[in-house]
N, C-alpha and C positions, 0 to 999 in steps of 0.2 A: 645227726651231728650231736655229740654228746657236749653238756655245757660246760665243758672246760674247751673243746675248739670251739665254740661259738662265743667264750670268752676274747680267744686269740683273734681270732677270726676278726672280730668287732675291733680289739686295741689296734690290728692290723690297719685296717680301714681307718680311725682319726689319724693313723699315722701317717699314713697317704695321705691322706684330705690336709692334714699341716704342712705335711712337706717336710718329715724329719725318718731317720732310720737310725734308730737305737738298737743296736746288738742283745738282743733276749739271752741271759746268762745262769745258769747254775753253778754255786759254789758249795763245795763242803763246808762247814764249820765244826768245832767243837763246844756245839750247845747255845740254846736249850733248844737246840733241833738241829739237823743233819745236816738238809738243802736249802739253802737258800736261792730263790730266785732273783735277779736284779735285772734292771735296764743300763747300759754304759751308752754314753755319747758326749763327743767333744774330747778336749784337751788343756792340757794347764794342770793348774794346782788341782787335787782333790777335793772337789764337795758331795759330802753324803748326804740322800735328800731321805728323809723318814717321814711315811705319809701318816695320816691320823684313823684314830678307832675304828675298825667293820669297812676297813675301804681298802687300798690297794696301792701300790705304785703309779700305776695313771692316774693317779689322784693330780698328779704334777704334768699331764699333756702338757695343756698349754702355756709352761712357761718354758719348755724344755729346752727348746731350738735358741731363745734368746741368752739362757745360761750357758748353751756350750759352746756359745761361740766366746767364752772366758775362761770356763771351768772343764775338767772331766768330772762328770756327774755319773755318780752311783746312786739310781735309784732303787731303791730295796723294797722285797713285799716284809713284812714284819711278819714272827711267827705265826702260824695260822691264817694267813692273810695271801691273796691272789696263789701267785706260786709257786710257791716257800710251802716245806712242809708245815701240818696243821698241827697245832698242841692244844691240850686237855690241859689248862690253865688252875686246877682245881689242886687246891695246894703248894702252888708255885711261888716262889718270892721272887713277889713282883719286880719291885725296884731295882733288886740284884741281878734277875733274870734279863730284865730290857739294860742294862750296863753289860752284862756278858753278852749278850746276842751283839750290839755292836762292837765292842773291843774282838770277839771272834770273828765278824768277819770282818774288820780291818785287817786281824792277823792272819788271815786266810790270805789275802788278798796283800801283802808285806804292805799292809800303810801304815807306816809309822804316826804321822797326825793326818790332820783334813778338817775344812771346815764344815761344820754340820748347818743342815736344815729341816728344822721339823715343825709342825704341825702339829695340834692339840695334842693326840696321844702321841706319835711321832715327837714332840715337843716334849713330854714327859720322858722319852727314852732317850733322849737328847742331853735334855738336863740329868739326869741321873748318870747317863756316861761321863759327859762332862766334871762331876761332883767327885764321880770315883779316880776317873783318867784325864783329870788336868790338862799333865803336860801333852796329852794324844789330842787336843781338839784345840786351834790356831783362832777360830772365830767361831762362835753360835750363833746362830740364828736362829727367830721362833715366830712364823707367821702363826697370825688368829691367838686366841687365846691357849694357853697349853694345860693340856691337863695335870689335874694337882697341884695346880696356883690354890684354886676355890672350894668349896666344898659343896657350895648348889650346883645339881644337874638338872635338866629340864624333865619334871617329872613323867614323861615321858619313855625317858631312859632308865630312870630308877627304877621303873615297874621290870623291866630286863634284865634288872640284876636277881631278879628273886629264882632262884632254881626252880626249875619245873613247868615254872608258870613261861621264864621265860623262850623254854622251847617249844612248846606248843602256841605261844604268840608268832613266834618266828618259823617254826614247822606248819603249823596248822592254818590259824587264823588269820594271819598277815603275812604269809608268806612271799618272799622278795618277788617284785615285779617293777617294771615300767612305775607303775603309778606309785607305789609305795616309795620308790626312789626320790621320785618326785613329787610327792608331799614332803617330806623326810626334809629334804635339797630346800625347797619353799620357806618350811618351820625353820629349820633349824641351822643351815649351810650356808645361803645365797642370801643377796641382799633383792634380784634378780633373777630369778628364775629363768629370763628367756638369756641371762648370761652362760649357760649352759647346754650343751647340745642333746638331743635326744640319745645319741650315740654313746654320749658320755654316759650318760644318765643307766642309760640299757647294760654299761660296764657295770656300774658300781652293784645292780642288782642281780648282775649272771657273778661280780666276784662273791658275793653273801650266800650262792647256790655253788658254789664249788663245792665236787666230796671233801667233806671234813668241815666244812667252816660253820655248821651251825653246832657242835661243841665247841669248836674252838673260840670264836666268837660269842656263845652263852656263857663258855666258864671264864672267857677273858671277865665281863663284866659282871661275873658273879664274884670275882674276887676283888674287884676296886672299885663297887658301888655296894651300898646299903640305900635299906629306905629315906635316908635323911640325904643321900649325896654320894659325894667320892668319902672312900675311907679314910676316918683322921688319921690310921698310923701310916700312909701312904702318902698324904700331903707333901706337896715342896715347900709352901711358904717360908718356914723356918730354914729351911738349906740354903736358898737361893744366895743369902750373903756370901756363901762360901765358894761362890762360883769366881774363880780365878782370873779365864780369861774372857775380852771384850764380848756382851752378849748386845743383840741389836732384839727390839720387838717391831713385826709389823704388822698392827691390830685392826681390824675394818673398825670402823664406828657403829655398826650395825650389830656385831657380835654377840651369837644370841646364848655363848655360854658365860660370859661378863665383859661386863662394858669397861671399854678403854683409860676411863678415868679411874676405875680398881686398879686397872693391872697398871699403870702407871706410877698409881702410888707404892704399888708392892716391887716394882720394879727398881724403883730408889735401894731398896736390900743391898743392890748391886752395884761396887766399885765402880767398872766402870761398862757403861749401860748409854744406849740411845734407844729412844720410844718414838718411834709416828703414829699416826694413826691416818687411816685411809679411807678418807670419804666414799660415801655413796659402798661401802664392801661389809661383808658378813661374816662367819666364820673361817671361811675359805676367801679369804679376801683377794689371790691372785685368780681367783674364779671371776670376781666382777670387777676388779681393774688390775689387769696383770700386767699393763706398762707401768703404772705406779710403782708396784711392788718390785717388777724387777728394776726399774728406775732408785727406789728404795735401799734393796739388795745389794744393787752394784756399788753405791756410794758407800755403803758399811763395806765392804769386803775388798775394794779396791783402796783403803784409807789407812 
């Protein structure tokens, strides 16, 4: 079984095990790649779910089933990412790129607006559409910290921005597995480690082995990290006043790429803004309390 069905195969199974059936979708776009893969399930208003850095669209399992019984949820793989074709990120602009890749495929797809939901890097492509396309995005949302708030990363990651070195860390030396997943998940994700399922876990390291993803994936963070962090001309801090409409944050207190009381105060930037912050949770904060979160979610989006 080659591991892109053993990818399916696996998403297949927690989705049984939850008790939800998402429609697995490909769409055209026009750019910065062709296909995009998504999950649809539920009804209502539009929400776009944007998962974060080197992971996937099941990034969002387990909250899935409690959001569609509000929303029609579009969850997207990002370029290069589960599967959504892969991109060589080397020379790309950035910022402009993750703003097109979302306004394409809402256009693909005729949504005029919708409210988005992202996640660290998902979070960065969030706010960057939102910045560009105002009037196209009704409510933001930004679980965990989003990337390009900060400019420390967990030197960990930094060493993966360096060309060369970084695909032979990721081809060679550490190549994706079970256990890598789950140290990764431990450092740097969970606040709880047993809040996560083996199954899960086994996803996010068959998505890092898809053909394509280990350029797509090295040159992604070869072009928004240096040795010092994320790149300054990439940062949002200074933008974020300019965000229009209501954005919500819902940050674990655990969060191990910046702590709540930063993003809080950078958060004030913004007109008009609410901030929780969610005990006992990590970067993926609806990973170790996901009633919180979607208790959270609901109260910003129904308001």
């Amino acid at each position: 079984m080659s591991i892109t069905d053993q990818y399916i195969d696996t998403r297949n199974r927690i989705f049984q095990t939850i008790g939800i059936n998402p429609i697995s979708k490909q769409i055209e776009i026009d750019g910065p790649i062709k296909n995009v893969h998504f999950l649809e399930i539920g009804s209502g208003e539009p929400l776009i779910l944007i998962h974060g850095g080197l992971s996937h669209s099941g990034e969002w399992i387990n909250i899935m089933e409690p959001l569609s019984k509000k929303y029609h949820l579009y969850v997207i793989d990002r370029p290069g990412h589960g599967l959504s074709d892969m991109l060589d990120y080397r020379g790309v602009d950035y910022q402009n790129s993750a703003a097109k890749f979302i306004k394409s495929f809402m256009d693909a797809l005729g949504l005029r607006q919708a409210n988005l939901l992202g996640c660290s890097m998902g979070g960065y492509f969030a706010v960057s559409f939102a910045l560009q396309y105002p009037d196209r995005v009704e409510k933001l949302s930004l679980m965990g910290a989003p990337a390009g708030m900060n400019r420390w990363i967990p030197p960990m990651l930094r060493i993966l921005g360096i060309p060369g070195l970084n695909r032979f860390i990721l081809g060679k030396l550490a190549k994706p597995s079970l256990k890598s997943a789950k140290s990764i998940h431990r450092q740097l994700l969970v606040a709880n480690i047993n809040n996560i399922s083996e199954d899960m876990l086994n996803l996010t390291w068959m998505n890092q082995s898809l053909p394509g993803a280990l350029i797509s994936h090295t040159t992604m963070l070869e072009n928004v990290l240096d040795l010092k962090g994320w790149r300054k001309k990439l940062l949002l801090t200074d933008q974020i006043s300019n965000l229009k409409m209501p954005v919500h944050f819902i940050w674990g207190e655990k969060d191990a790429f910046e702590n709540p009381d930063s993003g809080r105060e950078k958060a004030k930037k913004i007109k008009v803004h609410s901030f929780e912050i969610i005990a006992n949770a990590g970067h993926l904060p609806w990973v170790d309390q996901p009633e919180e979160c979607v208790e959270s979610l609901f109260k910003f989006l129904n308001t």
